[in-house]
PDB file of N, CA, C and O in Angstrom:
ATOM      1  N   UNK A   1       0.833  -1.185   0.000  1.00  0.00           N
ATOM      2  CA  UNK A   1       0.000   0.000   0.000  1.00  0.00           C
ATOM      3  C   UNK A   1       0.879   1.250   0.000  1.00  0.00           C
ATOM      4  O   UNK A   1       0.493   2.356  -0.378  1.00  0.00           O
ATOM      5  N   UNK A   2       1.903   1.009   0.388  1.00  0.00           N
ATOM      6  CA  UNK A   2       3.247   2.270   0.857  1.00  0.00           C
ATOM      7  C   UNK A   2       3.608   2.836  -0.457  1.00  0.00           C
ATOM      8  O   UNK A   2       3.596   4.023  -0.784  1.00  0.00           O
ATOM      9  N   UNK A   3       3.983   1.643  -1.269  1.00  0.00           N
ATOM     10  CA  UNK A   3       4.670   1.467  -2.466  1.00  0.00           C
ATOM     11  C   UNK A   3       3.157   2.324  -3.350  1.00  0.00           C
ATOM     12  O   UNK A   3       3.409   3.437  -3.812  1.00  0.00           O
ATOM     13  N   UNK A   4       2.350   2.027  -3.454  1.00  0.00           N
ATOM     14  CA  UNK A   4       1.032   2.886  -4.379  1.00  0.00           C
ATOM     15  C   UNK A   4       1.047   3.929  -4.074  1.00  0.00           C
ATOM     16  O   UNK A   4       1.039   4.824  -4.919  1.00  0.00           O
ATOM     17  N   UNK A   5       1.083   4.253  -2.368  1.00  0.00           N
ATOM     18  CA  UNK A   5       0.572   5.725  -2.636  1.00  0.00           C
ATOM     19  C   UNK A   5       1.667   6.569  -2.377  1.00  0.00           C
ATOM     20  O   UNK A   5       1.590   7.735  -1.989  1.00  0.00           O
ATOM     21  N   UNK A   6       2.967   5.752  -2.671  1.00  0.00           N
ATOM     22  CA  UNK A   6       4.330   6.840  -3.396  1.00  0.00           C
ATOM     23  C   UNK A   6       4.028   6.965  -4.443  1.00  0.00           C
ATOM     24  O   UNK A   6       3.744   8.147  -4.634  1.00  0.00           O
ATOM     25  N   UNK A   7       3.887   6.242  -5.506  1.00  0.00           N
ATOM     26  CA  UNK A   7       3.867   5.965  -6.996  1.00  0.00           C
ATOM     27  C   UNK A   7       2.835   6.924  -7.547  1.00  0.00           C
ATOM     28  O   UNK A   7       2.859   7.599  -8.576  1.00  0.00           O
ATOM     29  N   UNK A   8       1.708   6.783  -6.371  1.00  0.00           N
ATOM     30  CA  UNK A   8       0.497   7.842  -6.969  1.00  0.00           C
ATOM     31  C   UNK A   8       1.132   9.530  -6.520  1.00  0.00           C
ATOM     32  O   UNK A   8       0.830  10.622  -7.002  1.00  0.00           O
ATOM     33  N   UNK A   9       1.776   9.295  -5.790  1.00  0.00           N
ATOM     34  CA  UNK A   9       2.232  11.174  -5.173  1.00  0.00           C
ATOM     35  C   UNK A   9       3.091  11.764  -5.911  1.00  0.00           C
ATOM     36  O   UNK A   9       3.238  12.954  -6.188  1.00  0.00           O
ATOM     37  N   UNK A  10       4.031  10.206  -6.413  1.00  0.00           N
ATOM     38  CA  UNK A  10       5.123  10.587  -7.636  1.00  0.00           C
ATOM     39  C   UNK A  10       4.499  11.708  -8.974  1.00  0.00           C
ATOM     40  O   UNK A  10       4.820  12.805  -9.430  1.00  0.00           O
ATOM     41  N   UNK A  11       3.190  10.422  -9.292  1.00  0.00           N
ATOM     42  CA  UNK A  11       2.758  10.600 -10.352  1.00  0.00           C
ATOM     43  C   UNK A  11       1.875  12.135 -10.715  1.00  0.00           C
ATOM     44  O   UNK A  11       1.747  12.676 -11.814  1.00  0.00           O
ATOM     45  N   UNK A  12       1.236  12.674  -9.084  1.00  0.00           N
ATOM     46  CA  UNK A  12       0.442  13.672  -9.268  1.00  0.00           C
ATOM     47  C   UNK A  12       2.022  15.052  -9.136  1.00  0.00           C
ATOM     48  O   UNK A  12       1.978  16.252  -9.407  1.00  0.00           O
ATOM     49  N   UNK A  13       3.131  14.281  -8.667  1.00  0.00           N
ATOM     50  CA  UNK A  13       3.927  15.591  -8.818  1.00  0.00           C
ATOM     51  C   UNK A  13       4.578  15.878  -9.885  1.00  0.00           C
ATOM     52  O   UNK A  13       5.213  16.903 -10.134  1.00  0.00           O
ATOM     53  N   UNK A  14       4.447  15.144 -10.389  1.00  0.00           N
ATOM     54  CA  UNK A  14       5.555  14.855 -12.150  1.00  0.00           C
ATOM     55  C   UNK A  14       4.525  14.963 -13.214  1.00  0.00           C
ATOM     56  O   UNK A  14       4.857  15.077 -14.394  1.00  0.00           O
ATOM     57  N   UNK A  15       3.457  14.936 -12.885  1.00  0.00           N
ATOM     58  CA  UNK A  15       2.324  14.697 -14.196  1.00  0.00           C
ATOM     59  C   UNK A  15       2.045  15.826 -15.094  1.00  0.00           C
ATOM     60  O   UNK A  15       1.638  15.697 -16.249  1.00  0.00           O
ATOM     61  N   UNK A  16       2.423  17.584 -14.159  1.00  0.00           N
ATOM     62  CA  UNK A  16       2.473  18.693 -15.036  1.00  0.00           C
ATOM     63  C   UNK A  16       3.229  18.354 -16.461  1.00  0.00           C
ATOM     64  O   UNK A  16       2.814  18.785 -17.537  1.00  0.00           O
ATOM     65  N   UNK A  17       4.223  17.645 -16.338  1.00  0.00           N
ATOM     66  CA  UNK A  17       5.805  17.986 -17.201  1.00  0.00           C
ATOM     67  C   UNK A  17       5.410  16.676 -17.889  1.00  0.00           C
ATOM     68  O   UNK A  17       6.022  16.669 -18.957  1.00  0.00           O
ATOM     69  N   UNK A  18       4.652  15.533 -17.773  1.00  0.00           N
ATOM     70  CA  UNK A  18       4.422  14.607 -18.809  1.00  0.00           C
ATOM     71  C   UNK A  18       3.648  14.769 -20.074  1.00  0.00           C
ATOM     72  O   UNK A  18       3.086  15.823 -20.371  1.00  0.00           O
ATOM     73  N   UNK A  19       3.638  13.738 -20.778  1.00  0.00           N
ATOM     74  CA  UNK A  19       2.859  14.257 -22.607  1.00  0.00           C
ATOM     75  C   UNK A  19       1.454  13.207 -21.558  1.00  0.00           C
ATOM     76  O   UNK A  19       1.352  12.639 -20.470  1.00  0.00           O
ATOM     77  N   UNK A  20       0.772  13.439 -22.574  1.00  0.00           N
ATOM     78  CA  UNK A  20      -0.909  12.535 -22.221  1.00  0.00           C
ATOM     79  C   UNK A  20      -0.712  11.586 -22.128  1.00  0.00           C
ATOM     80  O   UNK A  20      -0.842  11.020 -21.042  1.00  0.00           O
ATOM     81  N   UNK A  21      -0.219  10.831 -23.449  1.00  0.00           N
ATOM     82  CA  UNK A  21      -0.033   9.624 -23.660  1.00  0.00           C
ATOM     83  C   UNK A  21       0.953   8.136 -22.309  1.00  0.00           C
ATOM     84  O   UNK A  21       0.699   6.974 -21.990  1.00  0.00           O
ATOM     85  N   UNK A  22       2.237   9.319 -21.897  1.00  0.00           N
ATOM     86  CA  UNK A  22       2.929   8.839 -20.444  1.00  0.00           C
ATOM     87  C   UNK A  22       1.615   9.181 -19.409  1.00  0.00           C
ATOM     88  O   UNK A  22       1.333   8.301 -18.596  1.00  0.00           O
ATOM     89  N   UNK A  23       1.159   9.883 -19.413  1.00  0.00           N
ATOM     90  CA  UNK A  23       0.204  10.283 -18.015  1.00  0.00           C
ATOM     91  C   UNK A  23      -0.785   8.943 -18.457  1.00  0.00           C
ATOM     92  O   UNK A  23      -0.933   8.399 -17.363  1.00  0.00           O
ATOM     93  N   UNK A  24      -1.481   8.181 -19.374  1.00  0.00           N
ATOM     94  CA  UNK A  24      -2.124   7.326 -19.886  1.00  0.00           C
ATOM     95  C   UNK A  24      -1.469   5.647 -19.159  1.00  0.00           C
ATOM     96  O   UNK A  24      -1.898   4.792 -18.384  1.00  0.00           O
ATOM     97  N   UNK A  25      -0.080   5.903 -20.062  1.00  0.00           N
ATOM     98  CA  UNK A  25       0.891   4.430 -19.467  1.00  0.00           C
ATOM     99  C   UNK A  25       0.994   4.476 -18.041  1.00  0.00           C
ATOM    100  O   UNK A  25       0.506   3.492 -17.485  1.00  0.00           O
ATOM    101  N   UNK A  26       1.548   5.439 -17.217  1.00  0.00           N
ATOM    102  CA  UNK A  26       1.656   6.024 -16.128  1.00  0.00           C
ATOM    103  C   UNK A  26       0.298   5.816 -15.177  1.00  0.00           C
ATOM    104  O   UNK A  26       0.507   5.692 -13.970  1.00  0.00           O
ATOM    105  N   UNK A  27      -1.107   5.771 -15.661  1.00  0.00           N
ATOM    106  CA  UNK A  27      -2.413   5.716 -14.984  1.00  0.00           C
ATOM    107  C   UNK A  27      -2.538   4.369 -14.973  1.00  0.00           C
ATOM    108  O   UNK A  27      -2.527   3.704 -13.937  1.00  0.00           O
ATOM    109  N   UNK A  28      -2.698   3.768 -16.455  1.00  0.00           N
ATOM    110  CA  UNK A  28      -2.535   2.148 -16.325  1.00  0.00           C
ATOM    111  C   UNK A  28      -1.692   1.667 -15.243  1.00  0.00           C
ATOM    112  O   UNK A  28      -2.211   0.900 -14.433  1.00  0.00           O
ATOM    113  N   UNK A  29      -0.336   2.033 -15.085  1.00  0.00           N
ATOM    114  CA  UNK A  29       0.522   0.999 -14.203  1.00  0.00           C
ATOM    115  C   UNK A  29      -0.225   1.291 -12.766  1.00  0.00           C
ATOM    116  O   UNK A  29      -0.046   0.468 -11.869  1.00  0.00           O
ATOM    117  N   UNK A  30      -0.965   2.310 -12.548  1.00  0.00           N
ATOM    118  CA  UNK A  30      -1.213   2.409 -11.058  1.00  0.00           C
ATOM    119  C   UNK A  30      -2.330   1.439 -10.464  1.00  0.00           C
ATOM    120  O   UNK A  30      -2.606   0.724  -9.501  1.00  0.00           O
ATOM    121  N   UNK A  31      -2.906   2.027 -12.022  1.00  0.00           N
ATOM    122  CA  UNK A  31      -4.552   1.298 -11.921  1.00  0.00           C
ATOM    123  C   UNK A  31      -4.064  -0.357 -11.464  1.00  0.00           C
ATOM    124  O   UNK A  31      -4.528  -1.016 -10.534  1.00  0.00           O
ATOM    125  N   UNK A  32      -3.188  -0.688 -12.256  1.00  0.00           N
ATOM    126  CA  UNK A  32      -2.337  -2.521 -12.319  1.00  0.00           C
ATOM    127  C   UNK A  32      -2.054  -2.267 -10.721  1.00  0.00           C
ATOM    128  O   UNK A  32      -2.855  -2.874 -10.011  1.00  0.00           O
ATOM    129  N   UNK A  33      -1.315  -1.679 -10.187  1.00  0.00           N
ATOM    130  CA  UNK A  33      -0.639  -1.848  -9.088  1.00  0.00           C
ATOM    131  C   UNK A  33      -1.960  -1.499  -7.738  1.00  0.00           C
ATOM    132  O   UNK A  33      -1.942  -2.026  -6.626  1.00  0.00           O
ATOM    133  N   UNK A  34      -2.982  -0.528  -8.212  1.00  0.00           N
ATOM    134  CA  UNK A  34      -4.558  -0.615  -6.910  1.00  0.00           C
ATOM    135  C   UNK A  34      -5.006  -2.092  -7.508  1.00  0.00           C
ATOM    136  O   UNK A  34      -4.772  -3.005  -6.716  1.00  0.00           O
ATOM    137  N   UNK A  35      -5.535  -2.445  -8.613  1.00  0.00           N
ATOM    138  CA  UNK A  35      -6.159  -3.644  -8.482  1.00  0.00           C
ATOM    139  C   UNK A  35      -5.229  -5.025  -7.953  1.00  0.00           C
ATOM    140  O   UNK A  35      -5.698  -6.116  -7.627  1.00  0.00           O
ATOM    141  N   UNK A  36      -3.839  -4.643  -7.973  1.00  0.00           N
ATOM    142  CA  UNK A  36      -2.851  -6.165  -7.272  1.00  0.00           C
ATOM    143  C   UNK A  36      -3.273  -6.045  -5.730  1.00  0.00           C
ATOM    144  O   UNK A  36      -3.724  -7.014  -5.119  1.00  0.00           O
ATOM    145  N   UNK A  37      -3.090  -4.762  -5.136  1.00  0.00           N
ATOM    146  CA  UNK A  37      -3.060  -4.881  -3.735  1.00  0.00           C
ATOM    147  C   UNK A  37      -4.638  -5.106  -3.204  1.00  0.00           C
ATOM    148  O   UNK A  37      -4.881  -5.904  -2.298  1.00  0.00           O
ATOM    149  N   UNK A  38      -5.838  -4.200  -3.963  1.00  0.00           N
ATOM    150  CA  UNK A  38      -6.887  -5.545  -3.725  1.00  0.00           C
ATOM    151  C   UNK A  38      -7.220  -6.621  -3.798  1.00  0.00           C
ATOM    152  O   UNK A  38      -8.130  -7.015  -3.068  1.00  0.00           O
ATOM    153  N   UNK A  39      -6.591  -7.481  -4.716  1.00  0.00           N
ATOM    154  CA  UNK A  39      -6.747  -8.974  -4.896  1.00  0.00           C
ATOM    155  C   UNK A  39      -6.078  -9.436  -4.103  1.00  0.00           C
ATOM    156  O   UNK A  39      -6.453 -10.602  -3.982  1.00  0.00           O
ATOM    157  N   UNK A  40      -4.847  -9.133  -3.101  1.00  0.00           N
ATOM    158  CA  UNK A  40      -3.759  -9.517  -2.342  1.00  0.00           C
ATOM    159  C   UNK A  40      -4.739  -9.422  -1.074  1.00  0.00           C
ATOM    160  O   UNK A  40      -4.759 -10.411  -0.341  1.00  0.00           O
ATOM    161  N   UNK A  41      -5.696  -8.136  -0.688  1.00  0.00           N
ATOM    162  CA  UNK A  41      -5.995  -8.221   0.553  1.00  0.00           C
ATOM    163  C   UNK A  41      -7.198  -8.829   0.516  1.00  0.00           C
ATOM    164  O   UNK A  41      -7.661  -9.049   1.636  1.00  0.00           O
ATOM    165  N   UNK A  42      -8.083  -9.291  -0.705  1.00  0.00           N
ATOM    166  CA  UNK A  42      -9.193  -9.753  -0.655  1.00  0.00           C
ATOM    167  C   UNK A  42      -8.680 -11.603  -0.416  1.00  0.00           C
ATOM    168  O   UNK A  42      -9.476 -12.487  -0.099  1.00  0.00           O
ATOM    169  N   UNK A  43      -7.346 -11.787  -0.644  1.00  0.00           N
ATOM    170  CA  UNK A  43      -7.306 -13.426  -0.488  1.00  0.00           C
ATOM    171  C   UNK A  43      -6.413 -13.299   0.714  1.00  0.00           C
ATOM    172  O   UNK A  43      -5.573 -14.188   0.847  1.00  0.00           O
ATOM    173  N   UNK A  44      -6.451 -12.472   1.487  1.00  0.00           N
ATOM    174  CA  UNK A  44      -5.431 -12.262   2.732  1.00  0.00           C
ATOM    175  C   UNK A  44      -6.749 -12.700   4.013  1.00  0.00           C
ATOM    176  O   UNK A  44      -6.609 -13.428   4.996  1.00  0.00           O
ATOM    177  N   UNK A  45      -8.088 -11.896   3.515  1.00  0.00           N
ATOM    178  CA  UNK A  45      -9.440 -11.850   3.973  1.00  0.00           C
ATOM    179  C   UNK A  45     -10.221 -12.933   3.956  1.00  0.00           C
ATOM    180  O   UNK A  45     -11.142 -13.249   4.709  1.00  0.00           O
ATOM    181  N   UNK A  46      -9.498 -13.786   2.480  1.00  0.00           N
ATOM    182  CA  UNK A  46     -10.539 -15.002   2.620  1.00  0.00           C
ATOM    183  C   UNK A  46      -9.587 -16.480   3.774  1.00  0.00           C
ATOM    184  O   UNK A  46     -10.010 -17.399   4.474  1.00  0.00           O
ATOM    185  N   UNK A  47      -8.503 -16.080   3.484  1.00  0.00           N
ATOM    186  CA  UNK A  47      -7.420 -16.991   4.206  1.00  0.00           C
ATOM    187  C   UNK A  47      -7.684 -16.556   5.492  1.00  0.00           C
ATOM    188  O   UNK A  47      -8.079 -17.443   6.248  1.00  0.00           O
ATOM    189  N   UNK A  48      -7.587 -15.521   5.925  1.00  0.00           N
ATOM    190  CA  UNK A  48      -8.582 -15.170   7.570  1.00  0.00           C
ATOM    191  C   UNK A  48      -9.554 -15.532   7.856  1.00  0.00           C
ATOM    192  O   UNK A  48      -9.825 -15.485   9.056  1.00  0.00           O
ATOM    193  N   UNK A  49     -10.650 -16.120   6.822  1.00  0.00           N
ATOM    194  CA  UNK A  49     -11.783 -16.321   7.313  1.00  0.00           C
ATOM    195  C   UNK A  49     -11.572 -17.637   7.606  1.00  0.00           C
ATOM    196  O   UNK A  49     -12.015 -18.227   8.591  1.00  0.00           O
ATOM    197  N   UNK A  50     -10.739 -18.189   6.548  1.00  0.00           N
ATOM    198  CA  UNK A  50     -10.685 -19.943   6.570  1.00  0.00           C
ATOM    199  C   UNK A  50     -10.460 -20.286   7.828  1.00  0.00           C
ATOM    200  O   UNK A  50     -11.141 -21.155   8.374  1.00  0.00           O
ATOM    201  N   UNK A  51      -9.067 -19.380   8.702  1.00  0.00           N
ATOM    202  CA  UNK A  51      -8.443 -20.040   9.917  1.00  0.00           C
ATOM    203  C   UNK A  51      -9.722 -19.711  10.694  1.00  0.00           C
ATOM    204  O   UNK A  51     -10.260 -20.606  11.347  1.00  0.00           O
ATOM    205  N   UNK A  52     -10.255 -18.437  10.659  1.00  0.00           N
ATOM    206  CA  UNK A  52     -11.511 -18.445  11.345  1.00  0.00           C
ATOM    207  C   UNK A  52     -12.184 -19.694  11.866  1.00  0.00           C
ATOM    208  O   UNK A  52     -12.136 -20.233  12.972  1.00  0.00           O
ATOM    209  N   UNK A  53     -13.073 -20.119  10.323  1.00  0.00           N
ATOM    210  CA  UNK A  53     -13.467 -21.246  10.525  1.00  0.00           C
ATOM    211  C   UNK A  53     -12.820 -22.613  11.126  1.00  0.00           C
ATOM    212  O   UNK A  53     -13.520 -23.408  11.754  1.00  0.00           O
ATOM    213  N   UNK A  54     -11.458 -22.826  10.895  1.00  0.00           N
ATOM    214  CA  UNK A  54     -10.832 -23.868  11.781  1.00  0.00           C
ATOM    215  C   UNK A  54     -10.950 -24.151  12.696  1.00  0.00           C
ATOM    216  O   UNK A  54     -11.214 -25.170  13.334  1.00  0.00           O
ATOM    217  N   UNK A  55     -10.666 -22.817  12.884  1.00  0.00           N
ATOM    218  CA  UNK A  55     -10.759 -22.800  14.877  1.00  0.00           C
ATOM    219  C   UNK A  55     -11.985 -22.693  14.815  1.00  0.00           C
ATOM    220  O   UNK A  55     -12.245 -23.859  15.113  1.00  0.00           O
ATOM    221  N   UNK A  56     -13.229 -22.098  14.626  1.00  0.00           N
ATOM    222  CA  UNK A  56     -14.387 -22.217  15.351  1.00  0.00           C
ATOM    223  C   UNK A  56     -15.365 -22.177  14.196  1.00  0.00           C
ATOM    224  O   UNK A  56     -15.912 -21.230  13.630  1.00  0.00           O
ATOM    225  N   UNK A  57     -15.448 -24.082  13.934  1.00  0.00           N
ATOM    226  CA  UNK A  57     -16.454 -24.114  12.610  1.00  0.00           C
ATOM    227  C   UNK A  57     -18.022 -23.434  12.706  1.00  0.00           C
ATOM    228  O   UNK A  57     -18.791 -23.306  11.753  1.00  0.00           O
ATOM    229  N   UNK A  58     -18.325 -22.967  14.366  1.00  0.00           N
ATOM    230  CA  UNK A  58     -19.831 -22.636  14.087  1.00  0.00           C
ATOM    231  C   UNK A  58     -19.487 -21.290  13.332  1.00  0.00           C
ATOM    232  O   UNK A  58     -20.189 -21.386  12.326  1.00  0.00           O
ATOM    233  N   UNK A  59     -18.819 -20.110  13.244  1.00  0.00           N
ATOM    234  CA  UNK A  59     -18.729 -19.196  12.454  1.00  0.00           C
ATOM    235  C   UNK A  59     -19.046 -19.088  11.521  1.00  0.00           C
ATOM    236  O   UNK A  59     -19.604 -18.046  11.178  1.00  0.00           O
ATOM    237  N   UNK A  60     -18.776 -20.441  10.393  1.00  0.00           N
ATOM    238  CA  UNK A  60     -19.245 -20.713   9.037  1.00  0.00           C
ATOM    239  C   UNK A  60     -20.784 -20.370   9.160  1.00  0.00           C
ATOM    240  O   UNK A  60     -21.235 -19.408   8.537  1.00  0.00           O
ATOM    241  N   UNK A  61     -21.567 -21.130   9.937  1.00  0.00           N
ATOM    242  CA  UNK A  61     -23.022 -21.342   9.646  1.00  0.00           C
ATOM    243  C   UNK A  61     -23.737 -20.020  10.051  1.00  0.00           C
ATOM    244  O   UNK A  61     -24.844 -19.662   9.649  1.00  0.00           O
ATOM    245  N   UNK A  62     -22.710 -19.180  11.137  1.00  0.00           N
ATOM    246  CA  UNK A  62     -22.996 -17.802  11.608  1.00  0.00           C
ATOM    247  C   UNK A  62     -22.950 -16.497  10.279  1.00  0.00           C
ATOM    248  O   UNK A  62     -23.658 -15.527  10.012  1.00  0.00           O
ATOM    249  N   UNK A  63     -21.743 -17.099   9.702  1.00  0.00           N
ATOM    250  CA  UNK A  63     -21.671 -15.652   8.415  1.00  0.00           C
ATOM    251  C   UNK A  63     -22.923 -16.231   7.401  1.00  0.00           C
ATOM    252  O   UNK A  63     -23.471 -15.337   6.756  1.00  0.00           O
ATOM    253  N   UNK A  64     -23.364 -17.408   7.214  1.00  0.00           N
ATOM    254  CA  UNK A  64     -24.150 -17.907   5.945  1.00  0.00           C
ATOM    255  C   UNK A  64     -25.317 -16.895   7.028  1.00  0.00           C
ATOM    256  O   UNK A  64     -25.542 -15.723   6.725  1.00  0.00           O
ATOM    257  N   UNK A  65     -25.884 -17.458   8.107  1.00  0.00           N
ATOM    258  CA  UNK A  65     -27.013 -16.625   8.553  1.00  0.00           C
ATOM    259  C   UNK A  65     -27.065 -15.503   8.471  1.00  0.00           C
ATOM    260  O   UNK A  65     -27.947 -15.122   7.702  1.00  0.00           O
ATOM    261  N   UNK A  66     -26.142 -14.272   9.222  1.00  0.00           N
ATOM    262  CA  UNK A  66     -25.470 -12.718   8.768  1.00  0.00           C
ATOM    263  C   UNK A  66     -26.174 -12.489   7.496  1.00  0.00           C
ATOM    264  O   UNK A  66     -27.005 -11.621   7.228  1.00  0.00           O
ATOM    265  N   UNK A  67     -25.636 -13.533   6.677  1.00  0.00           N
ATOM    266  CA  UNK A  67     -25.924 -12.558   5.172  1.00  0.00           C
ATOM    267  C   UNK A  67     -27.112 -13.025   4.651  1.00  0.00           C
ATOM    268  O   UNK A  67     -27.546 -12.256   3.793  1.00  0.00           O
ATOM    269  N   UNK A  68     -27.844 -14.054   4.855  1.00  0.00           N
ATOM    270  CA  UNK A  68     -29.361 -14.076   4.341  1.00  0.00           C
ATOM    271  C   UNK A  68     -29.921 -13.169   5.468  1.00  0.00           C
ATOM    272  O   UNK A  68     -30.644 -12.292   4.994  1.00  0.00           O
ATOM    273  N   UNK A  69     -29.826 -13.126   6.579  1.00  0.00           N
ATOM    274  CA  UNK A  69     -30.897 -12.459   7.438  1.00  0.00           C
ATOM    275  C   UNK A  69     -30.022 -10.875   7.972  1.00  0.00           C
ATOM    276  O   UNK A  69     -29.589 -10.713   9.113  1.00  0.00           O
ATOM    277  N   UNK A  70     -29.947 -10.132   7.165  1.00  0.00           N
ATOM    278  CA  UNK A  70     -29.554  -8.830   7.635  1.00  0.00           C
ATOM    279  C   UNK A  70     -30.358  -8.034   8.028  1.00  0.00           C
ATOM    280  O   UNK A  70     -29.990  -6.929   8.424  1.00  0.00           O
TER     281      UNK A  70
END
């Protein structure tokens, strides 16, 4: 997350002096680098839930209830 939101502070301080087209390549790589670190913390979240469940399988049947009955 450290590493993005240098890259993004880089990018909003350097972006006057770039052509469109770098500010374009430059948006892509960030966009690449926010969607890695969500997929990293969304399977960081599901691997938490798993040990969750290890240790205390009623949890499972607790989140299925949670989310039909909100």
């Amino acid at each position: 997350q450290e590493a993005l939101e240098t890259a993004i502070a880089k990018f909003n301080k350097d972006s006057a002096t770039m052509s469109n087209s770098v500010k374009d390549v430059k948006r892509g790589e960030l966009q690449k680098m926010l969607q890695d670190l969500q997929q990293e913390d969304q399977r960081i979240q599901q691997q938490l839930q798993q040990r969750q469940i290890e240790i205390d399988p009623k949890k499972l049947s607790y989140s299925y209830l949670k989310i039909f009955f909100k």
